[in-house]
C-alpha positions in Angstrom: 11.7 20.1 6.3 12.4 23.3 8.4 11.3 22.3 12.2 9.8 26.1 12.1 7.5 25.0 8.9 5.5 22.7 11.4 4.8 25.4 13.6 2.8 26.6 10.9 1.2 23.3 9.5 -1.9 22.4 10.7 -2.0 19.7 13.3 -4.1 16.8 14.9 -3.3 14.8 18.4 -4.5 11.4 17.6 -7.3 10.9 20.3 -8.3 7.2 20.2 -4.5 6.8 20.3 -4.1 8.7 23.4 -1.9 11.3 22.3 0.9 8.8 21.3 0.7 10.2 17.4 0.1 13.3 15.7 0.0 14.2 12.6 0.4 17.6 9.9 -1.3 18.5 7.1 1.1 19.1 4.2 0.5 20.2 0.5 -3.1 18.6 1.4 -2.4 15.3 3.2 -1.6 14.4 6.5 1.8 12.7 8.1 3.7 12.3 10.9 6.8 14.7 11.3 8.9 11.8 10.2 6.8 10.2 7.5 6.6 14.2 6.0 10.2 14.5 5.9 11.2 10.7 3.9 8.6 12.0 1.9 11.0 14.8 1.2 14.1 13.1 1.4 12.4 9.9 -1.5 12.4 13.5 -3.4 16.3 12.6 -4.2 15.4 9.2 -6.1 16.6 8.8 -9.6 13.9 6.3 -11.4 14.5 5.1 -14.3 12.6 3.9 -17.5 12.7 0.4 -16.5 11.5 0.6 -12.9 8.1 -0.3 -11.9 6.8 1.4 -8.9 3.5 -0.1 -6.7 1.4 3.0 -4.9 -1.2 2.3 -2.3 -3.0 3.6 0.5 -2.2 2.3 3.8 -3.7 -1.3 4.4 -5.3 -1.4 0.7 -3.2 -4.6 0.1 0.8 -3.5 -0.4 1.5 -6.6 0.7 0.1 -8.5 -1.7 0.4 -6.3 -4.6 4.3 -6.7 -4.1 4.4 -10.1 -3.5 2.7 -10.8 -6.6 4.4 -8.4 -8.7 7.7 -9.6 -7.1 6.7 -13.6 -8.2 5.6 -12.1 -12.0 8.9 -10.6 -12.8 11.2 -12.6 -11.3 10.0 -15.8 -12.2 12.4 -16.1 -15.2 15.5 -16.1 -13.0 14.4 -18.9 -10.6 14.6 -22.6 -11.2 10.5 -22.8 -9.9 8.4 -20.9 -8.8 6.3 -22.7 -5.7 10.5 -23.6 -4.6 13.0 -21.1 -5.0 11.1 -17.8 -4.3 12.8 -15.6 -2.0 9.2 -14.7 -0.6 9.7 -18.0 0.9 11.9 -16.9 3.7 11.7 -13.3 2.9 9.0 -10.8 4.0 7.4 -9.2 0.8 8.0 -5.6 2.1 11.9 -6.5 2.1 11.8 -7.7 -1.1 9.8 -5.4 -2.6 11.1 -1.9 -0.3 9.0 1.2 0.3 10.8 3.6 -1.5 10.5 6.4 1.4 11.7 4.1 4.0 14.7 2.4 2.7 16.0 5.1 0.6 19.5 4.7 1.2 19.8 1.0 0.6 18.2 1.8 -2.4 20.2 4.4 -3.4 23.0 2.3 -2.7 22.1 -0.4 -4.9 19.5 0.6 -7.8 20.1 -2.5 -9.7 18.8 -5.3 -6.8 15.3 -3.1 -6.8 13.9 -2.7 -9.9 10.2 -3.1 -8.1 9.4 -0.2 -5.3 6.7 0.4 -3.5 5.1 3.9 -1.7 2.2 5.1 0.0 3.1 8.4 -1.0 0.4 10.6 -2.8 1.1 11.5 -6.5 2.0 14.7 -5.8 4.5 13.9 -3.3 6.4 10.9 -5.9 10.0 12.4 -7.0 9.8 14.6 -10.4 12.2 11.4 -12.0 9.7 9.1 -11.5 7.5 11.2 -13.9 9.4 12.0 -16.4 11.3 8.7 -16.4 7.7 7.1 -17.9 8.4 4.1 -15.6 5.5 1.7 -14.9 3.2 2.6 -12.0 0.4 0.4 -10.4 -2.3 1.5 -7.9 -4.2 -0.6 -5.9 -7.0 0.4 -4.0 -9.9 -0.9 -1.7 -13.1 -0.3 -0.1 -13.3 2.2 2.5 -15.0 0.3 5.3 -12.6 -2.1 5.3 -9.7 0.0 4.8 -10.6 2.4 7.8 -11.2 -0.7 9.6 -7.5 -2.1 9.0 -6.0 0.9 9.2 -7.9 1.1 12.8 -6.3 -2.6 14.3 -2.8 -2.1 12.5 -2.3 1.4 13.9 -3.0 0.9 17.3 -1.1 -2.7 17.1 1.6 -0.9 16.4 1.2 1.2 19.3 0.4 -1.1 21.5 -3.3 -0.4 22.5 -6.2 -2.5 23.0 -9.3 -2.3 21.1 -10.9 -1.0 24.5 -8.2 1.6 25.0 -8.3 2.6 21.1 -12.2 3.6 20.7 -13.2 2.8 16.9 -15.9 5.6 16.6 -13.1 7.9 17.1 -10.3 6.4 14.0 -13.8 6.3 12.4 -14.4 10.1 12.8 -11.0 11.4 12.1 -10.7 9.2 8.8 -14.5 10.3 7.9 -12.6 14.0 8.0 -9.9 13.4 6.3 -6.8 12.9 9.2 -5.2 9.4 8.4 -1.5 9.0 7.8 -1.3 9.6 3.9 -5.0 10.8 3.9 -7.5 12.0 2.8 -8.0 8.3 1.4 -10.3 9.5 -1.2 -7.4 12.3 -2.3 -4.9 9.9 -2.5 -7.3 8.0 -4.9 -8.0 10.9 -6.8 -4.3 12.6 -7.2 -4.0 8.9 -9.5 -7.1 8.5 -10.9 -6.7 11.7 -12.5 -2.9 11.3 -13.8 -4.0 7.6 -14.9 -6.0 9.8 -17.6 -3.3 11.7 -19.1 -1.1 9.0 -19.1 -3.0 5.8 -19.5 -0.1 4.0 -21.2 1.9 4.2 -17.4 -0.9 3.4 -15.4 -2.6 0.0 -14.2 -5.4 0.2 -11.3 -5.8 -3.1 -9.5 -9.1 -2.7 -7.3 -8.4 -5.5 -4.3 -12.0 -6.9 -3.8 -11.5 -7.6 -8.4 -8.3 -9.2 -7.4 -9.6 -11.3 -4.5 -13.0 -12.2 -7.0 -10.7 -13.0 -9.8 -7.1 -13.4 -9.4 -6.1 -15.6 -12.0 -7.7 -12.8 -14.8 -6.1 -10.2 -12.8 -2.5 -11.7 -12.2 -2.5 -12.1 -15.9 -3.8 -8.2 -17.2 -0.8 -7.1 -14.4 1.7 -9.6 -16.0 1.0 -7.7 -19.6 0.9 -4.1 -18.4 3.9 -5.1 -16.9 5.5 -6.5 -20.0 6.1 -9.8 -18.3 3.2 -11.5 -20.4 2.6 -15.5 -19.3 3.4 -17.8 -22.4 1.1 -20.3 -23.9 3.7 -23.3 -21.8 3.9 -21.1 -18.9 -0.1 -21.3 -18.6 -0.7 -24.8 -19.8 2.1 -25.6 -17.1 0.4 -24.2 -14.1 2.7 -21.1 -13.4 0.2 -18.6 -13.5 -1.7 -21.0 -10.3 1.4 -20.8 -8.9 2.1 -18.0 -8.4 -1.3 -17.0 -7.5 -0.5 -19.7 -4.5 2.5 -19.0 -3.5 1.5 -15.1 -2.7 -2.5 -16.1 -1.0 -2.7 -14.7 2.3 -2.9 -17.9 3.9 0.3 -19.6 2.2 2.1 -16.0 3.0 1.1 -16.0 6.6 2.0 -19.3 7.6 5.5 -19.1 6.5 7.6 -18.3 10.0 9.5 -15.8 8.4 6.1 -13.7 8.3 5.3 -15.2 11.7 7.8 -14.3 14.0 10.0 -11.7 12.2 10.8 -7.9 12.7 11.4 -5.1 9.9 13.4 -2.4 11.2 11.9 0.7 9.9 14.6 3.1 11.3 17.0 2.9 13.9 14.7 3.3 16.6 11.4 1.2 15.9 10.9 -2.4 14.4 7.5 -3.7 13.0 7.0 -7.2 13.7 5.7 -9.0 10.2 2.6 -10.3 11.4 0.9 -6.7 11.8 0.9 -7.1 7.7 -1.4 -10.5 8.0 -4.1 -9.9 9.9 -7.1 -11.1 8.4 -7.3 -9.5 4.0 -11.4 -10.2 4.5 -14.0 -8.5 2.6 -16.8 -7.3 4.6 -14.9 -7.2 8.1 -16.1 -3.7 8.8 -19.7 -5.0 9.5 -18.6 -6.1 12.7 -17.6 -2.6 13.7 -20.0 -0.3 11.7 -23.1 1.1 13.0 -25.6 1.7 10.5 -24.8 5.5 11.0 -21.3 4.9 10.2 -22.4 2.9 7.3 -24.7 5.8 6.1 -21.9 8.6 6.5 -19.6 6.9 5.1 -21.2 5.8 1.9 -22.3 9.4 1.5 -18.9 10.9 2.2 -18.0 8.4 -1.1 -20.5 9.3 -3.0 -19.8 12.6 -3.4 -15.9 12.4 -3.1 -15.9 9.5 -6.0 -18.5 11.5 -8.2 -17.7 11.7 -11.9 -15.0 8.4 -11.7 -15.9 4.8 -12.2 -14.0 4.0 -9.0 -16.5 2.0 -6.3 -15.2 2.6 -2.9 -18.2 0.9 -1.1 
């Protein structure tokens, strides 16, 4: 992207994280300079029929998504399941990629990454991935609890404490819209709507249904994903397996996820344990006030109006 286009963009200094980010509004969402222009470079990608690609919001459970995907697909070509699974010593991000931040690896080697994922709006995914009618699966989660993720990740990530990052601020930028990847409720939509012209592509996976559930859930993904579980397979436990193997707590306590770093780019590494923090339903009533609570629910209310999507 043309460094004069972002002259022209309009902009927002992130206050509650003192200056440190800013972001633009592009084609409707907002980015960072960098994250707009992998957004533009993932443009390049060449998907093809058999790929299968996992979209999310920040902190609406990517993490998980991918490692479960990663266990269904693969699960033929290891020996078993609870121990030979690269998400044993391998963060699920690096198995799993995000498509506009490891582009060139890749590009360089299609065949060892036939699962991607992206936080990239739909508008924003490369024309191939369309018109290559490749599988795509979008998770999504409550708002209160994603804002309130997206609040404690960001600012880790930074480096602030929760009494140098105010919350009511995150809280009033997100409530308008300016998140990285946001509007939330947009990025929603822009699939939602897609997912109706093209239901045969599309799978929605709603977190809190997954958490409630997983084993029903695990096994609708495993047949819209055309790896179906076998009458042996279930009888013999895999499908609990699996399910085990990617929990947040089994996930966590491995010491890969524990003490290692992802390099993003050349100049900044994210440490894996920013990606387990705590996965809890219901952890944004310790930060909402029951103004928050109210604006918020409203905000969804009319955003989500005329979809069977519950965001609250």
């Amino acid at each position: 992207m043309e460094e004069e286009l972002y002259k022209t963009l309009p902009k927002h200094t992130c206050t509650w994280l003192q200056g440190i980010v800013t972001l633009y509004k592009y084609q409707g969402f907002w980015n960072s300079q960098t994250f707009h222009e992998k957004s533009m470079l993932a443009q390049s990608y060449k998907a093809q029929p058999s790929d299968i690609l996992l979209c999310t919001y920040p902190k609406t459970g990517a993490t998980w998504l991918k490692a479960l995907t990663f266990a269904i697909v693969t699960r033929k070509k290891l020996d078993e399941v609870a121990s030979a699974n690269p998400l044993l010593t391998t963060l699920p991000h690096d198995c799993v990629p995000f498509l506009e931040n490891h582009l060139e690896k890749i590009k360089a080697n299609p065949s060892n990454y036939p699962i991607l994922g992206t936080h990239l709006p739909y508008s924003f995914l490369p024309k191939s991935v369309i018109a290559s009618n490749c599988k795509i699966v979008y998770m999504y989660r409550n708002i209160k609890d994603v804002i309130v993720s997206y609040y404690h990740f960001t600012r880790e990530l930074v480096s602030l404490s929760v009494e140098d990052a105010p919350f009511e601020e995150v809280f009033d930028e997100f409530s308008e819209g300016v998140s990285s990847y946001g509007p939330y409720w947009d990025h929603i939509l822009e699939y939602w709507k897609a997912s109706q012209e093209r239901p045969d592509i599309f799978h929605f996976v709603k977190y809190e249904d997954l958490k409630r559930d997983p084993r029903s859930n695990v096994k609708r993904l495993a047949e819209f994903l055309e790896y179906s579980f076998s009458i042996e397979e279930e009888k013999a436990g895999v499908v609990d397996d699996i399910i085990e193997l990617c929990s947040f707590d089994s996930l966590r306590n491995l010491e890969v996820n524990k003490t290692g770093k992802q390099q993003v780019d050349e100049h900044f590494a994210m440490e894996h344990r920013l990606f387990f923090r705590k996965a809890e339903d219901g952890d944004w009533k310790k930060h909402f006030t029951d103004e928050m609570e109210h604006t918020i629910d409203k905000l969804v209310d009319e955003k989500m109006s005329g979809t069977p999507l519950v965001l609250k």
